[in-house]
N, C-alpha and C positions, 0 to 999 in steps of 0.2 A: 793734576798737580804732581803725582808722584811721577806721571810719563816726563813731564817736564826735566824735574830733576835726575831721572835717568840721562835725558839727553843731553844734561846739560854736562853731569860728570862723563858722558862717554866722548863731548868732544873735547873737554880740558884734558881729556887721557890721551887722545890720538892725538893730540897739541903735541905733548910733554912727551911723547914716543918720537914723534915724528921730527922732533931735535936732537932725541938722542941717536947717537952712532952707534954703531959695533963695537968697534976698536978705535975710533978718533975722537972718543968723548963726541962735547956738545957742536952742533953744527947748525947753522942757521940754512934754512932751503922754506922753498917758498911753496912746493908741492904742500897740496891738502891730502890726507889720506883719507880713504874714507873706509867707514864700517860694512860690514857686511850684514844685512836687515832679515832675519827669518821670518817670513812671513806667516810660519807656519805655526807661531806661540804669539804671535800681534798681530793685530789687524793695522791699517795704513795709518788710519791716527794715533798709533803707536799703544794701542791698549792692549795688553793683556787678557787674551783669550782663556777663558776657565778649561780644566784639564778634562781631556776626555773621559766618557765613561768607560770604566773598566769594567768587564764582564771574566768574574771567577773562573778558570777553569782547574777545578781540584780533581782531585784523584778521583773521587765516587763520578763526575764527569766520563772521564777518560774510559774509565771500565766500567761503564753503560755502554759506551758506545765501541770497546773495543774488542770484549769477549762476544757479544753477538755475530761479530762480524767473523771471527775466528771461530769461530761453532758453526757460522752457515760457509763456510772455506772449506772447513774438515769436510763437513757433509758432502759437499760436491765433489770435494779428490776424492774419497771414498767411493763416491758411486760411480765415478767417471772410471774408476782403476778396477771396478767390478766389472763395469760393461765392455772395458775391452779386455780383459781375460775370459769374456763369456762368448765374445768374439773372435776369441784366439789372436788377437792384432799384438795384444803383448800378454806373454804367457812366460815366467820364468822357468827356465829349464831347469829339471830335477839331475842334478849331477850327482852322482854317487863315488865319490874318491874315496872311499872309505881301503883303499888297498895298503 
């Protein structure tokens, strides 16, 4: 019932647009316009699809999952920056400008 009356004010609207003009007032044209249909909130028989489930994602979320990942980061650039200065592959030179 109510899909009905949906459609039925959405073509008395495209009627009443589609004689008005821009700039030359009313005009009569025999072109239909037609609506553009999202399939994606209706199904074909025009029904109203219920709104998807939303899943929270809050703050306590976020930093479960983003301080672990930044504590096992650290851990590995640490050991990685230890093994190649144990390796001499990158070793900061001791510069002494103190002149």
């Amino acid at each position: 019932m109510a899909a009905s009356i949906l459609r039925l004010s959405m073509r008395l609207s495209t009627r009443n647009t589609a004689k008005m003009s821009r700039n030359t007032g009313l005009k009569s044209t025999n072109i239909s316009r037609t609506t553009s249909i999202r399939t994606a909130v209706s199904t074909t028989s025009g029904a109203i699809l219920p709104k998807p489930d939303k899943t929270p994602f809050g703050l306590i979320r976020m930093t479960v999952v983003v301080v672990p990942f930044l504590y096992v980061g650290t851990l590995i650039s640490k050991n990685f920056a230890a093994l190649l200065e144990e390796h001499d592959i990158f070793v900061p030179e001791d510069d002494d400008d103190d002149d």
